[in-house]
Legacy VTK file of the C-alpha trace (Angstrom):
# vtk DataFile Version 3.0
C-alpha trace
ASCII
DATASET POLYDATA
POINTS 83 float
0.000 0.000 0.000
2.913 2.269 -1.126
1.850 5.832 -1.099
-1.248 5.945 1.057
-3.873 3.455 1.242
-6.707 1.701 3.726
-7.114 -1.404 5.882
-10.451 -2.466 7.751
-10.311 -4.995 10.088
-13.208 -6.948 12.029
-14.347 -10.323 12.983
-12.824 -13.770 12.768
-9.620 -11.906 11.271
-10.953 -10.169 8.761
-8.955 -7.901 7.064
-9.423 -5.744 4.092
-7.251 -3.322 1.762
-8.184 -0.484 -0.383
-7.510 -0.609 -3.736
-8.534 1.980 -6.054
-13.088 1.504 -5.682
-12.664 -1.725 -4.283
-12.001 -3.553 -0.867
-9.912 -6.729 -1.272
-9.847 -9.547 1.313
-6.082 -10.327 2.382
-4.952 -13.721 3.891
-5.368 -13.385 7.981
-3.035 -15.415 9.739
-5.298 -15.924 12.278
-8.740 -16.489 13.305
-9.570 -14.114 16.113
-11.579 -11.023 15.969
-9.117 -7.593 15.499
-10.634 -4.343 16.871
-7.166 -1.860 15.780
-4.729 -1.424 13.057
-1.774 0.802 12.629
0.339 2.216 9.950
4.248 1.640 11.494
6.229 1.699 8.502
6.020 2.131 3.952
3.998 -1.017 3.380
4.394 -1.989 7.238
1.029 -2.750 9.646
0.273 -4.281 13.123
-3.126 -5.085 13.657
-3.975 -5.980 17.523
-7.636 -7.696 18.797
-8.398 -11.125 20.789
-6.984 -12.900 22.948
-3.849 -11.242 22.844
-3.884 -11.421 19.331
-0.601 -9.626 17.242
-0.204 -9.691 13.760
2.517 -7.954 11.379
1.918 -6.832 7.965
5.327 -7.194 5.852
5.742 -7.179 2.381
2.015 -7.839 2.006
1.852 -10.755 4.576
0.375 -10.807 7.602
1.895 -12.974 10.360
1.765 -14.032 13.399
3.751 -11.903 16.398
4.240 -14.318 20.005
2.992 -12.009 22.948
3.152 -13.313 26.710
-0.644 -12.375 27.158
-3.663 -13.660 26.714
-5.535 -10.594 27.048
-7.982 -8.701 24.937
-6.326 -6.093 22.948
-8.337 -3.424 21.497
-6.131 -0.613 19.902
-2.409 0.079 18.706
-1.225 3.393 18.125
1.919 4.030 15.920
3.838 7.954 15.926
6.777 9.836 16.706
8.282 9.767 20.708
8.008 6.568 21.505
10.788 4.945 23.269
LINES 1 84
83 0 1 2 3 4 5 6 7 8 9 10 11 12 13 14 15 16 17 18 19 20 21 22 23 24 25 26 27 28 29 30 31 32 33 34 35 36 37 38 39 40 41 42 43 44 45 46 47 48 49 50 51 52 53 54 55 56 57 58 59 60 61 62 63 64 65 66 67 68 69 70 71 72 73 74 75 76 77 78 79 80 81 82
């Protein structure tokens, strides 16, 4: 998504791109419902939801990122000063 672009993400790992009028379905690596997605990098995404649930978005595939919780995440935010 090089030079601007949309995700939505929902239920059951759902997650869909922007491209030009239409939304495309991309591959999920996982099951569980996402409730936020952020922009961290040129073609780069981390979209967060249940269950601990962590996914990366590299290079237009979405994978899996180990987290030590279990928890229900609900929102990621991405920006300058953070340390």
């Amino acid at each position: 998504m090089t030079g601007g672009g949309m995700l939505t993400i929902g239920t059951g790992g759902t997650i869909l791109r922007r491209s030009g009028d239409q939304w495309l379905k991309e591959r999920s690596s996982s099951p569980m419902d996402l409730f936020g997605v952020a922009a961290v990098g040129s073609d780069e995404y981390i979209a967060v939801g249940d269950s601990g649930t962590i996914l990366r978005r590299v290079a237009g595939a979405w994978r899996n990122e180990s987290i030590a919780s279990q928890r229900l995440l609900r929102s990621i935010w991405s920006g300058d000063g953070l340390t």
